[in-house]
Backbone as XML, in Angstrom:
<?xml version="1.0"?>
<chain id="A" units="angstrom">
  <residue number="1" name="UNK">
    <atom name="N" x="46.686" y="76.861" z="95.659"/>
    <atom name="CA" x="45.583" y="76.714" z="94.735"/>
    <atom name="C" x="44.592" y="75.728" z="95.345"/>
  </residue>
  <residue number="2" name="UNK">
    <atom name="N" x="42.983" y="76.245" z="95.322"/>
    <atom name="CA" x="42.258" y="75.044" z="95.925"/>
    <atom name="C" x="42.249" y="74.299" z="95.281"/>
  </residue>
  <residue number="3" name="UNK">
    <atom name="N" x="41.723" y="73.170" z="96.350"/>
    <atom name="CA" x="41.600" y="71.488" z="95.127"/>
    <atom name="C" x="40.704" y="71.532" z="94.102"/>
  </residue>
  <residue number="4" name="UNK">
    <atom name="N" x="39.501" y="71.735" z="94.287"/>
    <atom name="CA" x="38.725" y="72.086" z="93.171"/>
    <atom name="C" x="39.068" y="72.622" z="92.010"/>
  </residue>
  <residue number="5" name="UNK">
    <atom name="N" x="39.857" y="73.427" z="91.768"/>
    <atom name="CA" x="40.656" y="74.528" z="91.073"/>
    <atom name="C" x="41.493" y="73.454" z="90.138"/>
  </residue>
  <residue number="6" name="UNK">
    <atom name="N" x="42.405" y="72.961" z="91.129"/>
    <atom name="CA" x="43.278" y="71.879" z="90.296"/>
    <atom name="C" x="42.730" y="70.790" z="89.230"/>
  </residue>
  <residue number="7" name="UNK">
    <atom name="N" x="41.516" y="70.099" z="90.783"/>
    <atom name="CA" x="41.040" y="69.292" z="89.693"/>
    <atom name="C" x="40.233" y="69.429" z="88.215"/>
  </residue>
  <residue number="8" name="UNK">
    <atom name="N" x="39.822" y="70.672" z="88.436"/>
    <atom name="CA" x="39.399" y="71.869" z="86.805"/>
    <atom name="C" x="40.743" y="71.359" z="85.951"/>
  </residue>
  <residue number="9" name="UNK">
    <atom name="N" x="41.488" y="72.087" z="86.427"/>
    <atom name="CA" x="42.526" y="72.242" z="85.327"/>
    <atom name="C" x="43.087" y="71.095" z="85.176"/>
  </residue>
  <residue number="10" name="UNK">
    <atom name="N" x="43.041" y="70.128" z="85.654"/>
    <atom name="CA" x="43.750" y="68.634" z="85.200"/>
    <atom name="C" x="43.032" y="67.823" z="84.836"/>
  </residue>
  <residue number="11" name="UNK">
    <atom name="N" x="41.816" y="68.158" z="84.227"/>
    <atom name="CA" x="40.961" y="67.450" z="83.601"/>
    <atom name="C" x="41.119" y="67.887" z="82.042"/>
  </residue>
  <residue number="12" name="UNK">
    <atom name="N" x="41.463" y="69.671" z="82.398"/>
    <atom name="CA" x="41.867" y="69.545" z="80.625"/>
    <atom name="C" x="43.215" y="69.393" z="80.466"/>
  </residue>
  <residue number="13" name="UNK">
    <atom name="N" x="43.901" y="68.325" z="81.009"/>
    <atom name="CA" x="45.114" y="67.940" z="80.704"/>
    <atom name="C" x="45.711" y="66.726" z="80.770"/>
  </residue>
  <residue number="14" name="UNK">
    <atom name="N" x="44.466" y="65.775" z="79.675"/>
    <atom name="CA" x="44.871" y="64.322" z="79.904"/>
    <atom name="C" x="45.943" y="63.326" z="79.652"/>
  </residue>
  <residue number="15" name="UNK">
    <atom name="N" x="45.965" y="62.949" z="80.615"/>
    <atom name="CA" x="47.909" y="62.226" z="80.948"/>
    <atom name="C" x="48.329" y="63.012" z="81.983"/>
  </residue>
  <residue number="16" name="UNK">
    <atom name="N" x="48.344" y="63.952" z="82.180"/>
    <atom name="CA" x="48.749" y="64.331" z="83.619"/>
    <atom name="C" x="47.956" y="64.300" z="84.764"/>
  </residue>
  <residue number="17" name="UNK">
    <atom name="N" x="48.773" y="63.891" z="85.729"/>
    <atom name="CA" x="48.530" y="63.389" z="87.325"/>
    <atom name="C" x="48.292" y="64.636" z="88.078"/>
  </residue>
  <residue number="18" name="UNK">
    <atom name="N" x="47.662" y="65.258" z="88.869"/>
    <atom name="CA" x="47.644" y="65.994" z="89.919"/>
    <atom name="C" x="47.897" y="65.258" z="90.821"/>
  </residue>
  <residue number="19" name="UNK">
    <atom name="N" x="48.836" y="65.357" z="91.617"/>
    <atom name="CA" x="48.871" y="64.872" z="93.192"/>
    <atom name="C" x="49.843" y="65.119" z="94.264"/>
  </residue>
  <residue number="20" name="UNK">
    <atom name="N" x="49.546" y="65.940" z="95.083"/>
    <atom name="CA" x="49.492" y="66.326" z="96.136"/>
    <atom name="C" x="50.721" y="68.020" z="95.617"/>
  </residue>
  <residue number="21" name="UNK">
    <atom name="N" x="51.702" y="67.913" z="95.775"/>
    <atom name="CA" x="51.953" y="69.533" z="95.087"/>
    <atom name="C" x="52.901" y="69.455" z="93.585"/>
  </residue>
  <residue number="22" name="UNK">
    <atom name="N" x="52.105" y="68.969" z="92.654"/>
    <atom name="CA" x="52.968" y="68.423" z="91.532"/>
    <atom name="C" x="51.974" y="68.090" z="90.564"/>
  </residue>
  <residue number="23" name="UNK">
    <atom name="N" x="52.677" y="68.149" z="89.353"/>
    <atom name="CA" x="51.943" y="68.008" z="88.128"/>
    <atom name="C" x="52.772" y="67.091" z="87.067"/>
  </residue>
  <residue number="24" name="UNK">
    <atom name="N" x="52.535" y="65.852" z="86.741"/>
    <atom name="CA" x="53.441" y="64.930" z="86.667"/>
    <atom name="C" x="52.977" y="64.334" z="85.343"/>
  </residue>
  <residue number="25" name="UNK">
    <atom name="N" x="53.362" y="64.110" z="84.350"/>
    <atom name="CA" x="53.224" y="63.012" z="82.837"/>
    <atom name="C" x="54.546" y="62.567" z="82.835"/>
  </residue>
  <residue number="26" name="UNK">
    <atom name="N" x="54.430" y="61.035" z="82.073"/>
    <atom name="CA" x="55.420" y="60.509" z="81.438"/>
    <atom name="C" x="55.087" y="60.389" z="79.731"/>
  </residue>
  <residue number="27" name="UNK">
    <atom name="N" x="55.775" y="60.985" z="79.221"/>
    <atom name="CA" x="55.867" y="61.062" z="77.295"/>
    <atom name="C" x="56.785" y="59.572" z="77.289"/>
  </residue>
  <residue number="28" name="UNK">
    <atom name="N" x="56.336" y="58.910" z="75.891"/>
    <atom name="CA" x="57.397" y="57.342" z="75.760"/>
    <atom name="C" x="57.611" y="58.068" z="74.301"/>
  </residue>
  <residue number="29" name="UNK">
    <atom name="N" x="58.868" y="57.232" z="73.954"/>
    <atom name="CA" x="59.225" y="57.414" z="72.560"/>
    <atom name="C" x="59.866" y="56.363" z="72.014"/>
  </residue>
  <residue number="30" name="UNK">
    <atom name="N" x="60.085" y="56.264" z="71.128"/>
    <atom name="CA" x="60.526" y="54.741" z="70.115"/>
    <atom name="C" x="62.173" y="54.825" z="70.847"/>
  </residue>
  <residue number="31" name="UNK">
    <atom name="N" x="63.139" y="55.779" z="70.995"/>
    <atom name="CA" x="64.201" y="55.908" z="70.872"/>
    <atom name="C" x="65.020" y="56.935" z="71.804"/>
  </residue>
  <residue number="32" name="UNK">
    <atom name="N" x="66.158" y="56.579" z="72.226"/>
    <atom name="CA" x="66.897" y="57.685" z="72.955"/>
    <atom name="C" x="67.033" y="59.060" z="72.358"/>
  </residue>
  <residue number="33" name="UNK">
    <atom name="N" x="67.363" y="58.815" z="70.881"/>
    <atom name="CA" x="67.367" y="60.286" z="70.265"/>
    <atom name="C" x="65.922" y="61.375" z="70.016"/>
  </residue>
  <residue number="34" name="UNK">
    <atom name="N" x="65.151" y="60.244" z="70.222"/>
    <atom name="CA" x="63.256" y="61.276" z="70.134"/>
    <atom name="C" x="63.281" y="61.476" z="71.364"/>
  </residue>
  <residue number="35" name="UNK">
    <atom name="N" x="63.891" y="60.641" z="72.063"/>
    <atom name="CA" x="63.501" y="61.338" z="73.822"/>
    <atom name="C" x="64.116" y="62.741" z="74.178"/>
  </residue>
  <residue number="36" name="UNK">
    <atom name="N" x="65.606" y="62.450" z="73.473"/>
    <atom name="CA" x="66.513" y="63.740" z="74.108"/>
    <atom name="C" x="66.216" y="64.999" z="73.289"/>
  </residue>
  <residue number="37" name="UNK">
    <atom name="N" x="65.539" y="64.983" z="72.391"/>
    <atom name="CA" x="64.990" y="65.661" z="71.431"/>
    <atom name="C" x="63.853" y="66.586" z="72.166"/>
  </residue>
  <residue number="38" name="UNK">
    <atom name="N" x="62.884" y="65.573" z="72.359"/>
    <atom name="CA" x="61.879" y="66.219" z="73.381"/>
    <atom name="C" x="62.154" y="67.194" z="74.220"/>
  </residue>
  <residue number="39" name="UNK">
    <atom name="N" x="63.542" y="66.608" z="75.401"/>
    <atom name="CA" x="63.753" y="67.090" z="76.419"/>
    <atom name="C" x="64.680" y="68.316" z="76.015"/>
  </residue>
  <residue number="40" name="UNK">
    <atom name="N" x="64.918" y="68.606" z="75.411"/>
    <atom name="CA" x="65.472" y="69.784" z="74.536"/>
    <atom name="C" x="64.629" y="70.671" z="74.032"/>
  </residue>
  <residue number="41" name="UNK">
    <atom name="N" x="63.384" y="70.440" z="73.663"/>
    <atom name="CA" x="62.536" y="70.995" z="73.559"/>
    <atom name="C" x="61.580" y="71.642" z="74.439"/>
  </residue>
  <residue number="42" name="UNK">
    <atom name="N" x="61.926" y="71.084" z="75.359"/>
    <atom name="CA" x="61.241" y="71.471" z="77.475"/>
    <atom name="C" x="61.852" y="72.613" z="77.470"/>
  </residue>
  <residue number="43" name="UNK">
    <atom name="N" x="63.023" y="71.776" z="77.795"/>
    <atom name="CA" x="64.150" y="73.235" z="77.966"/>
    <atom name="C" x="64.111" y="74.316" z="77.468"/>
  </residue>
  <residue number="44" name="UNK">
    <atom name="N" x="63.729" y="74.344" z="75.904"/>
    <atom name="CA" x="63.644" y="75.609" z="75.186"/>
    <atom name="C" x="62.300" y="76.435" z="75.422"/>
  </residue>
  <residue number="45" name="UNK">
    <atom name="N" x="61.268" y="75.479" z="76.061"/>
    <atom name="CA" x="60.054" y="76.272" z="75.990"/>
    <atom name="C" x="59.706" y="76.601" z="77.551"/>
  </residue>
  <residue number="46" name="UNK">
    <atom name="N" x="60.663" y="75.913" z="78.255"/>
    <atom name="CA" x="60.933" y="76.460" z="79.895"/>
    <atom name="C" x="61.762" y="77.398" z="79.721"/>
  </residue>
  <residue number="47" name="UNK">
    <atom name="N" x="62.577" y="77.448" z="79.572"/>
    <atom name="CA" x="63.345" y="78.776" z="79.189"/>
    <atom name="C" x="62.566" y="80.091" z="79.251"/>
  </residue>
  <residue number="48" name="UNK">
    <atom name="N" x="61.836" y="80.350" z="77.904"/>
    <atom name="CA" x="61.436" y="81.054" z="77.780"/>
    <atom name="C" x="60.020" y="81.548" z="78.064"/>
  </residue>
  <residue number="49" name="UNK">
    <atom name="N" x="59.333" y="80.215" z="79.157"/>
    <atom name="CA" x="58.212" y="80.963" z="79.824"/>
    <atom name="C" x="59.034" y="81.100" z="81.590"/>
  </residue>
  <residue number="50" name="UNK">
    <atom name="N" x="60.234" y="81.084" z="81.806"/>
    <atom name="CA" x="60.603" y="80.967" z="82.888"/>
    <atom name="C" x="60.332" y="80.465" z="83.908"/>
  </residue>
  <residue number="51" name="UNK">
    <atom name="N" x="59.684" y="79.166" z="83.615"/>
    <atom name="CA" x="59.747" y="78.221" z="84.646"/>
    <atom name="C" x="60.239" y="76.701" z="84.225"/>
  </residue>
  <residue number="52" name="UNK">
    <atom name="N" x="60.547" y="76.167" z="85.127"/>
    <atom name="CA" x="61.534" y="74.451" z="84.702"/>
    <atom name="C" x="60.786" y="73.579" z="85.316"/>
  </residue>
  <residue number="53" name="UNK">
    <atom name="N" x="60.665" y="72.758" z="84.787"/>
    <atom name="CA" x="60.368" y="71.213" z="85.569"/>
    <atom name="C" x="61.217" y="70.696" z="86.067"/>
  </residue>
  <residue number="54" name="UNK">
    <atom name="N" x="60.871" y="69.655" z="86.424"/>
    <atom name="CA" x="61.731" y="68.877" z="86.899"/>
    <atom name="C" x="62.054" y="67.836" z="85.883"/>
  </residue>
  <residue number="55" name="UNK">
    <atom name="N" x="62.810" y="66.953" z="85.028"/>
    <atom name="CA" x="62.951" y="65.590" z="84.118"/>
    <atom name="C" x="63.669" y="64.568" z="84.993"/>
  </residue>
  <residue number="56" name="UNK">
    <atom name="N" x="62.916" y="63.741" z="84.607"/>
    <atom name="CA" x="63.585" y="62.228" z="84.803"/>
    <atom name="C" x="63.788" y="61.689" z="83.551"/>
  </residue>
  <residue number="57" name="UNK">
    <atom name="N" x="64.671" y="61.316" z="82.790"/>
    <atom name="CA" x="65.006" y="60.986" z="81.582"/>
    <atom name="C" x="65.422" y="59.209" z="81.398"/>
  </residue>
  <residue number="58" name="UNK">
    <atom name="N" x="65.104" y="58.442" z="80.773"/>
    <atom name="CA" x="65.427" y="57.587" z="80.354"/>
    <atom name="C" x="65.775" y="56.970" z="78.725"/>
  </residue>
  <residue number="59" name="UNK">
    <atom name="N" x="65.700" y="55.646" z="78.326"/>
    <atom name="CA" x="66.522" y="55.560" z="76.656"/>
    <atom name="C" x="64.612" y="56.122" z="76.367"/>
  </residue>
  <residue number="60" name="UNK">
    <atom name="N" x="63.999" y="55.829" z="76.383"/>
    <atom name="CA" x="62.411" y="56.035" z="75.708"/>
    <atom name="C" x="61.694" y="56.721" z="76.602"/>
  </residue>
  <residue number="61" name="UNK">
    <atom name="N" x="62.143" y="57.476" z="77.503"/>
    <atom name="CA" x="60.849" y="58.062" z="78.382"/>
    <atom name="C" x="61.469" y="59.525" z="79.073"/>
  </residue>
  <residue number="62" name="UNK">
    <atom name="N" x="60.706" y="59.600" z="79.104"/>
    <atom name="CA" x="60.736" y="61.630" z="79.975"/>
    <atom name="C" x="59.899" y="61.687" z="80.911"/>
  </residue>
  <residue number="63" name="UNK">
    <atom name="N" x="59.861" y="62.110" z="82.302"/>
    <atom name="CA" x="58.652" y="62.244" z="83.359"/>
    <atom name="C" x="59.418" y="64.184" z="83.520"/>
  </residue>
  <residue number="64" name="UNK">
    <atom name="N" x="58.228" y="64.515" z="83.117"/>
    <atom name="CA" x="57.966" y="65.945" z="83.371"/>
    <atom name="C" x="57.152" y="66.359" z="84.743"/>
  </residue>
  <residue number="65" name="UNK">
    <atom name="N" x="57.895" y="66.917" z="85.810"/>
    <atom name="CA" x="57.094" y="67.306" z="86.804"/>
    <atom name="C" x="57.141" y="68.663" z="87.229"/>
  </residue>
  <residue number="66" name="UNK">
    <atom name="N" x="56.154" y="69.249" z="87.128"/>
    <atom name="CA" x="55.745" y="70.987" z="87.729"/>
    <atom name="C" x="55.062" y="70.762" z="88.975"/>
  </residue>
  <residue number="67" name="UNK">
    <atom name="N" x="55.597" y="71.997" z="89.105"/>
    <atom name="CA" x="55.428" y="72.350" z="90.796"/>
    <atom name="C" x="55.666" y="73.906" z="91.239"/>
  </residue>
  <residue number="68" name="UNK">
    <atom name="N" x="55.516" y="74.934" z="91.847"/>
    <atom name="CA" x="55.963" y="76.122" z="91.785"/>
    <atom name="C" x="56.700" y="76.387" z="93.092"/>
  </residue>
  <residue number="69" name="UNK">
    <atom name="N" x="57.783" y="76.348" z="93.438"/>
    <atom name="CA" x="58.285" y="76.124" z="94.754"/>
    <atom name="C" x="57.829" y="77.173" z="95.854"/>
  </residue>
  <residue number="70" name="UNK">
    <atom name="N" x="58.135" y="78.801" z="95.273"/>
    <atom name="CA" x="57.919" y="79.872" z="95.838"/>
    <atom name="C" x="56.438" y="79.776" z="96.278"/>
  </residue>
  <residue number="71" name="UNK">
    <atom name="N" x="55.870" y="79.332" z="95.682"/>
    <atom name="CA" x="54.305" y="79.001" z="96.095"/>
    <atom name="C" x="53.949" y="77.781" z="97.322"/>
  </residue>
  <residue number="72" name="UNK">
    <atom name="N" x="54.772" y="76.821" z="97.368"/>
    <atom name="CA" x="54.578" y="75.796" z="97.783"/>
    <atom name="C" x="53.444" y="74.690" z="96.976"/>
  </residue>
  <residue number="73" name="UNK">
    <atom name="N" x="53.410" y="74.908" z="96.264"/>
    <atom name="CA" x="52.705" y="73.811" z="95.448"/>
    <atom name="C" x="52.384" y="74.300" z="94.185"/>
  </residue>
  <residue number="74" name="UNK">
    <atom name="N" x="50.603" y="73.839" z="93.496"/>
    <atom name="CA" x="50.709" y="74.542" z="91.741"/>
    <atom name="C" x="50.069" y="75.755" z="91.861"/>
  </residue>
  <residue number="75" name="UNK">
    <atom name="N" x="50.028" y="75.988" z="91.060"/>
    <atom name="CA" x="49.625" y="77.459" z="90.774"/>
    <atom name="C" x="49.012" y="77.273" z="89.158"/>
  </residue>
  <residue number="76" name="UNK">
    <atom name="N" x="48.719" y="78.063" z="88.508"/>
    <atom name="CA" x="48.175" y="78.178" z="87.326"/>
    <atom name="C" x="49.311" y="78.125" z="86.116"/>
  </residue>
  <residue number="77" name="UNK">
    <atom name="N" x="50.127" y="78.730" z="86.482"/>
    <atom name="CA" x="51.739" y="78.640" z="85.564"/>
    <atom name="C" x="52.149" y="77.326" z="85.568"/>
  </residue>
  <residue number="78" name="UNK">
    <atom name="N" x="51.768" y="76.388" z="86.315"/>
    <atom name="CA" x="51.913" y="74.919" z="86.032"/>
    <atom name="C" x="51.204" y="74.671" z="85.295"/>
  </residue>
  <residue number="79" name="UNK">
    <atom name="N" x="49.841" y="74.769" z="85.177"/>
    <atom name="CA" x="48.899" y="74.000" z="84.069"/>
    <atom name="C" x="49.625" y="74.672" z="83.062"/>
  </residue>
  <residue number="80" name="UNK">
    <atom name="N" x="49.745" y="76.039" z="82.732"/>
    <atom name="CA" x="49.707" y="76.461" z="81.378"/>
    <atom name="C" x="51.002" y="76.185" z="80.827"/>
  </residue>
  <residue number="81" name="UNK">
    <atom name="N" x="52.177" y="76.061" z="81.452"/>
    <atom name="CA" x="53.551" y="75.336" z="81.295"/>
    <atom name="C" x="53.357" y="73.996" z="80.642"/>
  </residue>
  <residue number="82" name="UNK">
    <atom name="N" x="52.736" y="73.222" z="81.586"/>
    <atom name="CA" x="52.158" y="71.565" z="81.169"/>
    <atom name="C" x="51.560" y="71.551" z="79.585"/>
  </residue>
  <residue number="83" name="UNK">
    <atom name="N" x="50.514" y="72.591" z="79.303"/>
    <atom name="CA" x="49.697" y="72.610" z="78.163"/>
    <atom name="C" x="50.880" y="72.510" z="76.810"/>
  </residue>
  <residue number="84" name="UNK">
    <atom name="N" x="51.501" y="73.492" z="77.225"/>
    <atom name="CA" x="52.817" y="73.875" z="76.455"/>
    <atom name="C" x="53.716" y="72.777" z="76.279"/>
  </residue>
  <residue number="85" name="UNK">
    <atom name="N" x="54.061" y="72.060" z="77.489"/>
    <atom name="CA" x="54.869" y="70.839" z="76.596"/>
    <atom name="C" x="54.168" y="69.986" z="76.226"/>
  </residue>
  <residue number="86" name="UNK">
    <atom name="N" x="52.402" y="69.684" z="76.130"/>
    <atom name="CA" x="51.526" y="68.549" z="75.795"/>
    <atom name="C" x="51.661" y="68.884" z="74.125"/>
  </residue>
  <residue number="87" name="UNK">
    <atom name="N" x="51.933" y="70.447" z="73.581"/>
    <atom name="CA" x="51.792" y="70.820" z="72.540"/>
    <atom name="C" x="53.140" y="69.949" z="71.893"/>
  </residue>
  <residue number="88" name="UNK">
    <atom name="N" x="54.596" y="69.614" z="72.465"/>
    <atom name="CA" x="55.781" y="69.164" z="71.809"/>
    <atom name="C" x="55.124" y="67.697" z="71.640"/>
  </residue>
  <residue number="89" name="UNK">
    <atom name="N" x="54.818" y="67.156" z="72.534"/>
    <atom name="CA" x="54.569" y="65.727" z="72.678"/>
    <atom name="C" x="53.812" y="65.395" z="71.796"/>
  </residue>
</chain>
């Protein structure tokens, strides 16, 4: 995907990072159980657009990172994946 392209689409997606082949937010939450909650909620909505992030999980935090491997970097199914969990958050 050109850079230009990216930087389009990660402008309508504030809190997330573009940089270099990755698409990266951290969500905070009061509590371990709103976090794992969340991240249960990734899962269910990765699932069923068939693609996964990557999580880093902590007691209050989640780092969600997209990337499309087969591609070698993003692609458009990252932004619209991303949009989709900005909607749980």
């Amino acid at each position: 995907m050109p850079a230009d392209e990216i930087r389009t689409l990660a402008a309508l997606l504030p809190g997330w990072e573009a940089a270099g082949d990755e698409l990266t937010r951290t969500f905070r939450f009061d509590d371990y159980y709103r976090t794992i909650a969340f991240v249960n909620a990734v899962a269910w909505v990765s699932h069923r657009a068939d693609h996964h992030p990557d999580l880093e999980v902590g007691y209050n935090r989640c780092r969600v990172r997209y990337t499309t491997h087969s591609a070698g970097g993003l692609t458009t199914n990252d932004f619209a994946c991303a949009a989709r969990v900005d909607a749980l958050g």
